[in-house]
ROPAZA-904471 format. One record per atom (N, C-alpha, C): x, y, z. Coordinates in Angstrom, 1 decimal. Example, Ala and Ser with C-alpha at 12.3 -4.5 7.8 and 13.67 -1.06 7.14 Angstrom:
east | north | up
13.2 | -5.7 | 7.8 .
12.3 | -4.5 | 7.8 .
13.2 | -3.3 | 7.8 .
12.8 | -2.2 | 7.1 .
13.7 | -1.1 | 7.1 .
12.9 | 0.0 | 7.9 .
//
This chain:
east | north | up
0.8 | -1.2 | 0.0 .
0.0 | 0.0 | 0.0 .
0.9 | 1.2 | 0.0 .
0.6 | 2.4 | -0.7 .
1.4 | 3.5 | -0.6 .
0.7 | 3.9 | 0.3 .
1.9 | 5.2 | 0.8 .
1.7 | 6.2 | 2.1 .
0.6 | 6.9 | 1.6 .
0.0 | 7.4 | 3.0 .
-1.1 | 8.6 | 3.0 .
-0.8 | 9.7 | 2.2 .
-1.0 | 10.5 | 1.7 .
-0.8 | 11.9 | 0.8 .
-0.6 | 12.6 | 2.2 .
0.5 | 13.4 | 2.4 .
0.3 | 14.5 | 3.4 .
-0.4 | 16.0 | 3.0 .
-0.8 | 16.9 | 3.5 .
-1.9 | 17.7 | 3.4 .
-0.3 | 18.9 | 3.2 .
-0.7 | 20.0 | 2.1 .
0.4 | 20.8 | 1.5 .
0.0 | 21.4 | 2.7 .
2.0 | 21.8 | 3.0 .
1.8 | 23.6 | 4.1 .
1.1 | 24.7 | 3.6 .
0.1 | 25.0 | 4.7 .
-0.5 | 26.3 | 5.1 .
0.2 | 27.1 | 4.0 .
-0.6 | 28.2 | 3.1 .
0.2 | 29.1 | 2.2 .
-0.8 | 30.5 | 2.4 .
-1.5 | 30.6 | 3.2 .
-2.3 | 31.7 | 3.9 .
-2.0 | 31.7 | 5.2 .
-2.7 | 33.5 | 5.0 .
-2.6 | 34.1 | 6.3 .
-3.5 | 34.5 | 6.7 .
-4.1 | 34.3 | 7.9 .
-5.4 | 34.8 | 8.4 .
-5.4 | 36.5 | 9.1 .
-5.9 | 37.6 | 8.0 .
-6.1 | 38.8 | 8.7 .
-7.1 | 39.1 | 9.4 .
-6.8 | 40.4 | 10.5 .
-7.7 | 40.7 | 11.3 .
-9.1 | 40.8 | 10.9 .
-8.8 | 41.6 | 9.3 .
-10.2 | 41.8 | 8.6 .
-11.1 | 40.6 | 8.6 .
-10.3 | 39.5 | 9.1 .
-11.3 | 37.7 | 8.7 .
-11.3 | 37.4 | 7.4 .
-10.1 | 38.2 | 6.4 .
-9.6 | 37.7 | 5.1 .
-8.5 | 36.4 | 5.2 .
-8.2 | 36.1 | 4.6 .
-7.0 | 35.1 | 4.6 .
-6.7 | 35.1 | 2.7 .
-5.6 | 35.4 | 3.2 .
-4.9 | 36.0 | 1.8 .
-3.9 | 34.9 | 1.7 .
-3.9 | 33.9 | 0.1 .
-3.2 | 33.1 | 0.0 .
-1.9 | 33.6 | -0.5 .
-0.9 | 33.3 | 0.0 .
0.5 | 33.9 | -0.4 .
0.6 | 33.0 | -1.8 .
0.2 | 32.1 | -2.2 .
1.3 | 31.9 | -3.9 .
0.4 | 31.8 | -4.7 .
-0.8 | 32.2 | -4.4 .
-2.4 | 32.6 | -5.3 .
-3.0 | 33.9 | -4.4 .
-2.4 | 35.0 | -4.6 .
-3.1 | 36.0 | -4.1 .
-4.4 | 36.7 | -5.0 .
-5.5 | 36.4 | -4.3 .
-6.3 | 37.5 | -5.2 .
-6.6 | 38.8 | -4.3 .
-7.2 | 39.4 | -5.6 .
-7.1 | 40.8 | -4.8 .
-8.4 | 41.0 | -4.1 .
-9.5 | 40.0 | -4.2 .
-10.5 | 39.8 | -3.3 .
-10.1 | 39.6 | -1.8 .
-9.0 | 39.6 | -1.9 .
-8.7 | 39.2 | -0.1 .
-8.2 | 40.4 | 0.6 .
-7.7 | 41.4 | -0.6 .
-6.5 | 42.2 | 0.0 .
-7.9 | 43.5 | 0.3 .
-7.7 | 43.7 | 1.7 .
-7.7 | 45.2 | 2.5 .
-7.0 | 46.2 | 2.5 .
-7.5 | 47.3 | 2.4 .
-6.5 | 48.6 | 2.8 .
-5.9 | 48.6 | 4.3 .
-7.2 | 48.0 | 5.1 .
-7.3 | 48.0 | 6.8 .
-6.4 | 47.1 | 7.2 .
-6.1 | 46.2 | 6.8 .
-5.0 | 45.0 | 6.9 .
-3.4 | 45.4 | 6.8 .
-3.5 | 46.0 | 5.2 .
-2.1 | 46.8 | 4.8 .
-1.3 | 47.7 | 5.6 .
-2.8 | 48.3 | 5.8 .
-2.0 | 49.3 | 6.7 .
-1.4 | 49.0 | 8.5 .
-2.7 | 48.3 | 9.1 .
-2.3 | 47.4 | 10.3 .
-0.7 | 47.1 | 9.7 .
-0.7 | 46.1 | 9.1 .
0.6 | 45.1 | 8.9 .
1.7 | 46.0 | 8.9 .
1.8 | 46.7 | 7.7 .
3.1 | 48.3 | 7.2 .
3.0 | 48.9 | 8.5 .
3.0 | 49.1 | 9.7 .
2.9 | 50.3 | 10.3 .
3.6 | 49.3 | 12.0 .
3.6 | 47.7 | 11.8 .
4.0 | 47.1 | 12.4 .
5.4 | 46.7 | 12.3 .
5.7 | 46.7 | 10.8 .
6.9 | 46.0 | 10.0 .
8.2 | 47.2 | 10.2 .
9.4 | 46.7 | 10.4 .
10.5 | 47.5 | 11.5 .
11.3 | 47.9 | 9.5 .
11.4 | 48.6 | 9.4 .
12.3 | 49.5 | 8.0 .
13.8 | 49.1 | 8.9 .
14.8 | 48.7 | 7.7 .
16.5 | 48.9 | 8.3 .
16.3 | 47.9 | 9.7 .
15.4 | 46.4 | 9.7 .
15.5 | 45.3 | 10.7 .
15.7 | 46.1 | 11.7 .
14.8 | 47.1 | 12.1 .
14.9 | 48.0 | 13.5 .
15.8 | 48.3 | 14.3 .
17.1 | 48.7 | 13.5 .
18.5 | 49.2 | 13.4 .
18.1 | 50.9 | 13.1 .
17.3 | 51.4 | 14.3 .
17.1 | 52.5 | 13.5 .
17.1 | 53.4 | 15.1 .
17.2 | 54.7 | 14.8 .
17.0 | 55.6 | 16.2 .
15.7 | 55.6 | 17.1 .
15.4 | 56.0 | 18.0 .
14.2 | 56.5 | 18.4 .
13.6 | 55.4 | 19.4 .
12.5 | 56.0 | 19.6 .
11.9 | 55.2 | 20.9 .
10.8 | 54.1 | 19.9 .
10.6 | 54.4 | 18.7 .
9.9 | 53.4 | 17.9 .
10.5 | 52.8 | 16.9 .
10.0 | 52.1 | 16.8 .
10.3 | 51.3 | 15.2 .
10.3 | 52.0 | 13.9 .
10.9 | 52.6 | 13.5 .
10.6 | 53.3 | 11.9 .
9.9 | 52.3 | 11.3 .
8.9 | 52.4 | 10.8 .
8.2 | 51.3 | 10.2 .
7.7 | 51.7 | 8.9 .
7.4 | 50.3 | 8.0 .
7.1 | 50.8 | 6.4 .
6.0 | 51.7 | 5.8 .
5.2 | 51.8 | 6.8 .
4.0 | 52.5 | 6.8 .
4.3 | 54.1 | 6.5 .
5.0 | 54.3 | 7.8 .
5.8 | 56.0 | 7.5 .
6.6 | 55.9 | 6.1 .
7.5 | 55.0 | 6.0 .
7.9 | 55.4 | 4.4 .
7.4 | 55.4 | 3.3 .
6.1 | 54.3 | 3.5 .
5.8 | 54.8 | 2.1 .
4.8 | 56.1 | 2.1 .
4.9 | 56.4 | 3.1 .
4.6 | 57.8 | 3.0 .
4.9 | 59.2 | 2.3 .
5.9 | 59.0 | 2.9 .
7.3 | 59.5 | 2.7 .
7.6 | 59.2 | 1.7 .
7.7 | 58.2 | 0.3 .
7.9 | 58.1 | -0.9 .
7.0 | 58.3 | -1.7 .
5.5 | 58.3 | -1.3 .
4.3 | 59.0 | -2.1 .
4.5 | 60.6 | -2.1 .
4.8 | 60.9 | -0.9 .
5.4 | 62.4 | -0.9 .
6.7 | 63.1 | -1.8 .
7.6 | 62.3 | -1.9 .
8.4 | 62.4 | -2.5 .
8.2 | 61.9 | -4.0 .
7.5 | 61.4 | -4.5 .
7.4 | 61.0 | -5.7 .
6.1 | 62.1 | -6.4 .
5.7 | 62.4 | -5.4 .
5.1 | 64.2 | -6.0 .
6.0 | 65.1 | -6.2 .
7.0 | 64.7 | -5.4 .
8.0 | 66.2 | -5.6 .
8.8 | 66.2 | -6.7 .
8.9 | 65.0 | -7.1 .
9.8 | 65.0 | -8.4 .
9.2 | 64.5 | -9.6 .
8.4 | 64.8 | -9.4 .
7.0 | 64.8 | -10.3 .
5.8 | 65.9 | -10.1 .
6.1 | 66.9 | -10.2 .
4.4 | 67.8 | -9.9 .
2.9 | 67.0 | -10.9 .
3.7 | 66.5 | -12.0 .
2.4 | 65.9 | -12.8 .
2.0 | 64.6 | -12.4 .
2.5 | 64.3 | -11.2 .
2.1 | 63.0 | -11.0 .
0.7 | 63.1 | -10.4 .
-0.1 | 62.0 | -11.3 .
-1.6 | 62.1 | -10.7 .
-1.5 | 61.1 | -9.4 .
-2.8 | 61.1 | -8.9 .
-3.3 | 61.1 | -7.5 .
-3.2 | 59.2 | -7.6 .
-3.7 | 59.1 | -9.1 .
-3.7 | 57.7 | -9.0 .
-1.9 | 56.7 | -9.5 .
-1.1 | 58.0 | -9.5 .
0.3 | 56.9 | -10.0 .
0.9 | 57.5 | -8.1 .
0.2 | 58.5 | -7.6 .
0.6 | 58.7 | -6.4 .
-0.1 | 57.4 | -5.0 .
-1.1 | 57.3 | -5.2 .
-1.7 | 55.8 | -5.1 .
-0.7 | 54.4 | -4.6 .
-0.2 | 54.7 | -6.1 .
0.8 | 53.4 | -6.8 .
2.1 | 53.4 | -5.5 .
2.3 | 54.7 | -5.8 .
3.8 | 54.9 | -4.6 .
3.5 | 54.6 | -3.1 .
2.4 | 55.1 | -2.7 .
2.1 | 54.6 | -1.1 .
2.1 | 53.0 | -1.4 .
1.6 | 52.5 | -2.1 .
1.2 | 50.6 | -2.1 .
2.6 | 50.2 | -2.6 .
4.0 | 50.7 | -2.6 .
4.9 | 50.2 | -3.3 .
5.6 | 49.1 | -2.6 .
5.1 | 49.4 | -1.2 .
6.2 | 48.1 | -0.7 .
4.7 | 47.3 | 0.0 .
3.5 | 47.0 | -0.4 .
2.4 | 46.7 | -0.1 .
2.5 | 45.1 | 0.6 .
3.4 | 44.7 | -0.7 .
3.1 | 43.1 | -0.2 .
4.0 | 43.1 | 1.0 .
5.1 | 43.8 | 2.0 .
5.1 | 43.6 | 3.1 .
4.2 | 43.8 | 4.2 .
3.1 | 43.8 | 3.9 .
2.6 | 43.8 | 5.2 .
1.9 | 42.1 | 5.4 .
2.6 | 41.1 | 4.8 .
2.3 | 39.8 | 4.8 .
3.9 | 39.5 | 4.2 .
4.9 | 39.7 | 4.2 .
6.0 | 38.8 | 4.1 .
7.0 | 39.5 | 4.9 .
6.6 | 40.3 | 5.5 .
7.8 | 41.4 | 5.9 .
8.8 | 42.3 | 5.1 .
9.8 | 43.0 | 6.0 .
10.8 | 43.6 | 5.2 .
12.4 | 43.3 | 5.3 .
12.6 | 42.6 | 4.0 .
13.9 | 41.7 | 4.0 .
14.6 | 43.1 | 3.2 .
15.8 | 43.3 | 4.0 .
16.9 | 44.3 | 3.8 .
17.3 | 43.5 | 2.4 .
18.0 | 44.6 | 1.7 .
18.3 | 44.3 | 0.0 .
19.1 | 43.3 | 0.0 .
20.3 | 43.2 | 1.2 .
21.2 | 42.1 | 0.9 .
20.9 | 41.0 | 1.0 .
19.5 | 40.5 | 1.7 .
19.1 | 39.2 | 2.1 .
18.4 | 38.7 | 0.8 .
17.6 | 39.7 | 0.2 .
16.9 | 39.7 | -1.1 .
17.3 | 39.3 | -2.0 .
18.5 | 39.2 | -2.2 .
19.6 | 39.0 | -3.2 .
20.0 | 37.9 | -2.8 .
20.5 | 37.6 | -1.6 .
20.8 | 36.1 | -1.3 .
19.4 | 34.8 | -1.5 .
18.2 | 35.1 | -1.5 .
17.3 | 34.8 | -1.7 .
17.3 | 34.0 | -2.8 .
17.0 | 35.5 | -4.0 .
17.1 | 35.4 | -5.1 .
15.8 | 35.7 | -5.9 .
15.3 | 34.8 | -7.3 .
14.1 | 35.2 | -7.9 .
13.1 | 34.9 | -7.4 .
13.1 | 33.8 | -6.4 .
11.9 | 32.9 | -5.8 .
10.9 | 34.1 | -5.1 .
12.2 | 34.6 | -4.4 .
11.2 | 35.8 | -3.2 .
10.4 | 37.0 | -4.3 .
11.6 | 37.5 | -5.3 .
11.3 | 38.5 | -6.6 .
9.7 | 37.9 | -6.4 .
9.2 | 36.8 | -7.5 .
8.4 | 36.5 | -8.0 .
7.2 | 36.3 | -7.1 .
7.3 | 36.2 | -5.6 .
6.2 | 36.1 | -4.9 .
6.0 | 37.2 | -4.7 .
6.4 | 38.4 | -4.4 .
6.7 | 39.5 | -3.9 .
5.7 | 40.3 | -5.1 .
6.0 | 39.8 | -6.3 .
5.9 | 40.6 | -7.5 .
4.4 | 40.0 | -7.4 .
3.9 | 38.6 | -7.3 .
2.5 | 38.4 | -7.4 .
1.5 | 39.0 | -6.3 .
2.0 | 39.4 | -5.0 .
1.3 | 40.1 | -4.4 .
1.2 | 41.1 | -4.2 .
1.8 | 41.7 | -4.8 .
2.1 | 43.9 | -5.8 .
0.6 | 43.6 | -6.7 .
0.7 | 42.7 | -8.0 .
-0.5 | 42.6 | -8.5 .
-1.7 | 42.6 | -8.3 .
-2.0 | 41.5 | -7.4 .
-3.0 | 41.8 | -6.6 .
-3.7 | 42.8 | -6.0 .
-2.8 | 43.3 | -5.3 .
-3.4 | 44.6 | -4.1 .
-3.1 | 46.0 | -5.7 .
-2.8 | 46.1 | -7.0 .
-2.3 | 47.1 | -7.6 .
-4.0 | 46.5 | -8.1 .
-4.5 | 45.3 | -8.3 .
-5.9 | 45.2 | -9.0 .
-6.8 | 45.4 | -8.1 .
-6.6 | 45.4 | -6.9 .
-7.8 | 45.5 | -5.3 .
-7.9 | 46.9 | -5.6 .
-6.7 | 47.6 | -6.4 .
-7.2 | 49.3 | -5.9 .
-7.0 | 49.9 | -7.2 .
-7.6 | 49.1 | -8.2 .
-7.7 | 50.1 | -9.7 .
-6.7 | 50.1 | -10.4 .
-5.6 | 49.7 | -10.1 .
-4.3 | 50.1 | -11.2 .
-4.1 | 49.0 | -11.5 .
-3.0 | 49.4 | -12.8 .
-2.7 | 48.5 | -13.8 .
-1.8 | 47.3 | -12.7 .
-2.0 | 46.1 | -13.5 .
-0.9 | 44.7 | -12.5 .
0.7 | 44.7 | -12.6 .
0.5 | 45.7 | -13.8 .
2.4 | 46.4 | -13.9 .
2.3 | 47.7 | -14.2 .
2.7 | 48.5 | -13.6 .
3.0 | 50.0 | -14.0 .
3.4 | 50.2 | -15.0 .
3.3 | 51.3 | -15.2 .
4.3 | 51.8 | -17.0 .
5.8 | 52.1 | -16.6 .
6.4 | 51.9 | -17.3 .
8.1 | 52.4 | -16.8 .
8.4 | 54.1 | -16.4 .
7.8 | 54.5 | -17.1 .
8.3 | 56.3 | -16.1 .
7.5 | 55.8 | -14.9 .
6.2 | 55.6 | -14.6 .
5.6 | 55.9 | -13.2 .
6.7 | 54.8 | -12.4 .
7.0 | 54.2 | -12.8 .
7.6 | 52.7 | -12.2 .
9.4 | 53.1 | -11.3 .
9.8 | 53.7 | -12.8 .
10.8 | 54.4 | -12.4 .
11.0 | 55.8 | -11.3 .
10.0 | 56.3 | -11.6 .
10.1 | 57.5 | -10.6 .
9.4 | 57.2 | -9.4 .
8.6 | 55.9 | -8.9 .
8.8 | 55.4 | -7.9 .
9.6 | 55.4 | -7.1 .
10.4 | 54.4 | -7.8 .
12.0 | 53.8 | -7.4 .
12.8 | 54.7 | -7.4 .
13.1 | 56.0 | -7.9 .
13.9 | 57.2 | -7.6 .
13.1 | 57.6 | -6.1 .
11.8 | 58.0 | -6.0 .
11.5 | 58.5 | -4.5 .
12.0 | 57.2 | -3.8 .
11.8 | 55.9 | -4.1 .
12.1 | 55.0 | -3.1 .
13.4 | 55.2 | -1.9 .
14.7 | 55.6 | -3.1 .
15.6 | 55.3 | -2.9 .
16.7 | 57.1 | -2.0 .
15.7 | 58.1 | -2.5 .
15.9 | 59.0 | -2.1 .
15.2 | 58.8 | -0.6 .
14.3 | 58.5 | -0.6 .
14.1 | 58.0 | 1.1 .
15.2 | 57.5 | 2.1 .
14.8 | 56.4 | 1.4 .
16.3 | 55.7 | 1.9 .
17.6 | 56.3 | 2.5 .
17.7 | 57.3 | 1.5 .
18.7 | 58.3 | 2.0 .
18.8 | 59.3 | 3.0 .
17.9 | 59.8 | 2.9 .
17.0 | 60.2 | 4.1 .
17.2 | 59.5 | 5.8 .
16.4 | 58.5 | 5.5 .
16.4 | 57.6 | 6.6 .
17.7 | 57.2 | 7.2 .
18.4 | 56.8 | 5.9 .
19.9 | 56.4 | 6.4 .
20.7 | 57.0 | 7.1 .
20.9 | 58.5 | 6.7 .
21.6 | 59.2 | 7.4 .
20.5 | 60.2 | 8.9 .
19.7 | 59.8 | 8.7 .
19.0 | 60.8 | 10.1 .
18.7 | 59.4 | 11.0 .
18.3 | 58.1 | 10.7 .
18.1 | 57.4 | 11.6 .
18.7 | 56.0 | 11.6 .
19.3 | 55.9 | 10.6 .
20.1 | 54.5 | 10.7 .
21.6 | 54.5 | 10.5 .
21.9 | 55.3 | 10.8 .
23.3 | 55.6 | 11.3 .
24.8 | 55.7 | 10.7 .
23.7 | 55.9 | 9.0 .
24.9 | 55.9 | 8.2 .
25.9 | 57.5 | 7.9 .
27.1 | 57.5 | 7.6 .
27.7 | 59.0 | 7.2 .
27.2 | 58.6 | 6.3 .
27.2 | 60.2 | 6.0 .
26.1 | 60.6 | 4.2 .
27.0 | 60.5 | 3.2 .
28.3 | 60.1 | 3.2 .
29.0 | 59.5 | 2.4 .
28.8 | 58.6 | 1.9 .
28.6 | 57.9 | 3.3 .
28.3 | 56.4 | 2.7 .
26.6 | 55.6 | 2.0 .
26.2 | 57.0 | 2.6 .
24.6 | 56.3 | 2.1 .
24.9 | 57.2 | 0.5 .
25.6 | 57.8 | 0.3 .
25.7 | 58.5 | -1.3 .
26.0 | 57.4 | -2.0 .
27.2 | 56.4 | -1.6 .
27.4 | 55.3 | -2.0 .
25.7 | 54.1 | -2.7 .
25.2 | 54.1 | -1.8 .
24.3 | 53.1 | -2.2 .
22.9 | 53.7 | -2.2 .
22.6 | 54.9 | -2.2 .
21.5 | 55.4 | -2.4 .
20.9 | 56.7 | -2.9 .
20.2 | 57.3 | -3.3 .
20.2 | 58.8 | -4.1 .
20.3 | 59.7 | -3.7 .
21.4 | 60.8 | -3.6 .
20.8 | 62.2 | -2.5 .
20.3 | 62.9 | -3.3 .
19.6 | 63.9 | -3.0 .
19.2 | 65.2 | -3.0 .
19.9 | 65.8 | -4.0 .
18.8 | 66.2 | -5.2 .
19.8 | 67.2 | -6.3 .
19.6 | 68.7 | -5.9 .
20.5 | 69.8 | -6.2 .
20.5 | 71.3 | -6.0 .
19.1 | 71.5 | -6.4 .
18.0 | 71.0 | -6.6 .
16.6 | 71.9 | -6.6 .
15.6 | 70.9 | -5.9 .
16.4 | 69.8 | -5.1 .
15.3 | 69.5 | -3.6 .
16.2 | 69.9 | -2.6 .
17.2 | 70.8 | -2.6 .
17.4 | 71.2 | -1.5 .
16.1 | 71.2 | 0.3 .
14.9 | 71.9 | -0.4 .
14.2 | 72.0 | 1.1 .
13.8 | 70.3 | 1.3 .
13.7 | 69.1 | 0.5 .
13.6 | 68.1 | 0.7 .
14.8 | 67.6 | 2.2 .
15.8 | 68.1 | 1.9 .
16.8 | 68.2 | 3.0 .
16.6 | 68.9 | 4.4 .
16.0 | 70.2 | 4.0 .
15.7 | 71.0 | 5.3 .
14.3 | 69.8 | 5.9 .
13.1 | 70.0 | 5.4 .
12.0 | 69.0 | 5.7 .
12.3 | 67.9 | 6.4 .
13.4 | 67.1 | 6.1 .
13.9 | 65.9 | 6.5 .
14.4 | 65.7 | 7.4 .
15.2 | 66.9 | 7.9 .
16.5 | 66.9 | 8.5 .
16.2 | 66.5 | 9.9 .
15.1 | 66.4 | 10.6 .
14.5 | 66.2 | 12.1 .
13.7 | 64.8 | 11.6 .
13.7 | 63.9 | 10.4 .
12.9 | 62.7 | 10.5 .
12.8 | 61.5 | 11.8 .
11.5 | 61.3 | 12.1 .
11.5 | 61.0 | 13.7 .
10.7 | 59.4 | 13.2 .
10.9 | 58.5 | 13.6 .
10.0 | 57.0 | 14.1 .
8.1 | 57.6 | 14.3 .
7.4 | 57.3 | 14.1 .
6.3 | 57.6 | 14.7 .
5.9 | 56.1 | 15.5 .
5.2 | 56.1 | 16.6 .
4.4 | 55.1 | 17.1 .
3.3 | 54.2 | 15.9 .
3.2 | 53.5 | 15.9 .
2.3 | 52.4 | 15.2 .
1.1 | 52.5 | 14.8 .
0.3 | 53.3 | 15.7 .
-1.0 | 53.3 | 15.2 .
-1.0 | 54.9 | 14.4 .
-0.3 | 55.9 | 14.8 .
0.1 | 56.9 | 14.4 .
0.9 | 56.6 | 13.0 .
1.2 | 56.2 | 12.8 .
2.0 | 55.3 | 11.2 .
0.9 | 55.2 | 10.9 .
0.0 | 54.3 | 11.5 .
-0.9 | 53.0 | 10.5 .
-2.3 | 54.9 | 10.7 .
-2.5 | 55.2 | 11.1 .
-3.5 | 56.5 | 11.0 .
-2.8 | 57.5 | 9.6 .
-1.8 | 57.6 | 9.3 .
-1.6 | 58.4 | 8.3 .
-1.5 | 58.2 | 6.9 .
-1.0 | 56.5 | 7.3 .
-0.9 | 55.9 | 5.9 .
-2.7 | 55.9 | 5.6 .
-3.5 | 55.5 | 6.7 .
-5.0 | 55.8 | 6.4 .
-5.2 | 56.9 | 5.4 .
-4.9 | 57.7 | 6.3 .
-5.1 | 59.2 | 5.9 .
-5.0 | 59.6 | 4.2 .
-3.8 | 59.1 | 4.1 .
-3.1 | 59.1 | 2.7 .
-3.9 | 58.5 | 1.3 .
-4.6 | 57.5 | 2.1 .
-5.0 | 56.5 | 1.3 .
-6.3 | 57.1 | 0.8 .
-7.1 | 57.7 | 1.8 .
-8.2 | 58.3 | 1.5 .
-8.3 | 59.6 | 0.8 .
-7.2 | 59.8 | 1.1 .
-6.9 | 61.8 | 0.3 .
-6.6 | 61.2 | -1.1 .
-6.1 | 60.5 | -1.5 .
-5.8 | 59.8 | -3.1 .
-7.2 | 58.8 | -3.9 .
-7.8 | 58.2 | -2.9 .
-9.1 | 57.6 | -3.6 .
-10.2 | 58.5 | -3.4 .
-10.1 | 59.5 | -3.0 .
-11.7 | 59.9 | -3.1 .
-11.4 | 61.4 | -3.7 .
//
């Protein structure tokens, strides 16, 4: 007689909303804003290697990158600004794996990562792949954060975050002044803004 079939590992997650979002078949029937934001506002940015009495969490940045991805864009509409708050979305179900880990990983993590961006980009109206300018000037605000972050709360000289990340060209100078006191916020205070954000762009 052959062995019993064993029953495949659990590939969902059960959210507060009483969704359960399958991680390697996500539809976007499962994905919440209420959940996202919960999750992002929990999840530690720089493996909580960071200053302050809180966790810099992803919730504040992608704030902070929808903001920034206005600024280096004035034509950017409300709905490619949208796109920039949801950019690091699928962590609020896989977490936030620092770039070097990502890379040791490899495509496996890429490709799940990438099917649960889809999803939540179809739960909220947008296309399942961006167009390459909005895509790109994402990823320029992404990375100008970064820089940001790096040198005010994760403890890099700004030498060295020039090294691996974007600074500030001579006409975002006040992006520098603005930044220059960037503080952790508390959790629900994260997860209240990214709210906030969310609703100032869909309605």
């Amino acid at each position: 007689m052959s062995a019993p079939k064993s029953k495949p590992p659990r590939a969902w997650q059960r959210m507060l909303s009483g969704r359960r979002l399958d991680l390697l078949d996500p539809s976007p029937l499962d994905v919440e804003i209420e959940d996202i934001a919960h999750g992002l506002a929990r999840v530690a940015r720089w493996n909580g290697q960071t200053l302050g009495d809180h966790a810099y969490s992803v919730a504040q940045h992608c704030v902070l990158v929808e903001r920034i991805a206005g600024d280096l864009d004035p034509a950017f509409s409300d709905k490619w600004r949208l796109a920039a708050l949801l950019h690091d979305g699928p962590e609020y179900v896989i977490g936030d794996l620092i770039s070097p880990f990502k890379a040791a990983i490899g495509l496996d993590y890429k490709s799940l990562e990438m099917r649960l961006l889809e999803a939540i980009h179809i739960r909220f109206s947008l296309p399942a792949r961006l167009p390459a300018k909005v895509r790109d000037t994402i990823k320029r605000a992404d990375r100008l954060a970064a820089f940001f972050e790096a040198i005010h709360l994760a403890g890099f000289e700004e030498s060295e975050a020039r090294a691996f990340f974007i600074s500030p060209r001579r006409g975002q100078a006040h992006l520098r002044e603005e930044l220059s006191n960037l503080q952790p916020l508390p959790a629900a205070q994260a997860q209240q803004s990214y709210l906030e954000r969310f609703q100032r762009l869909t309605t």
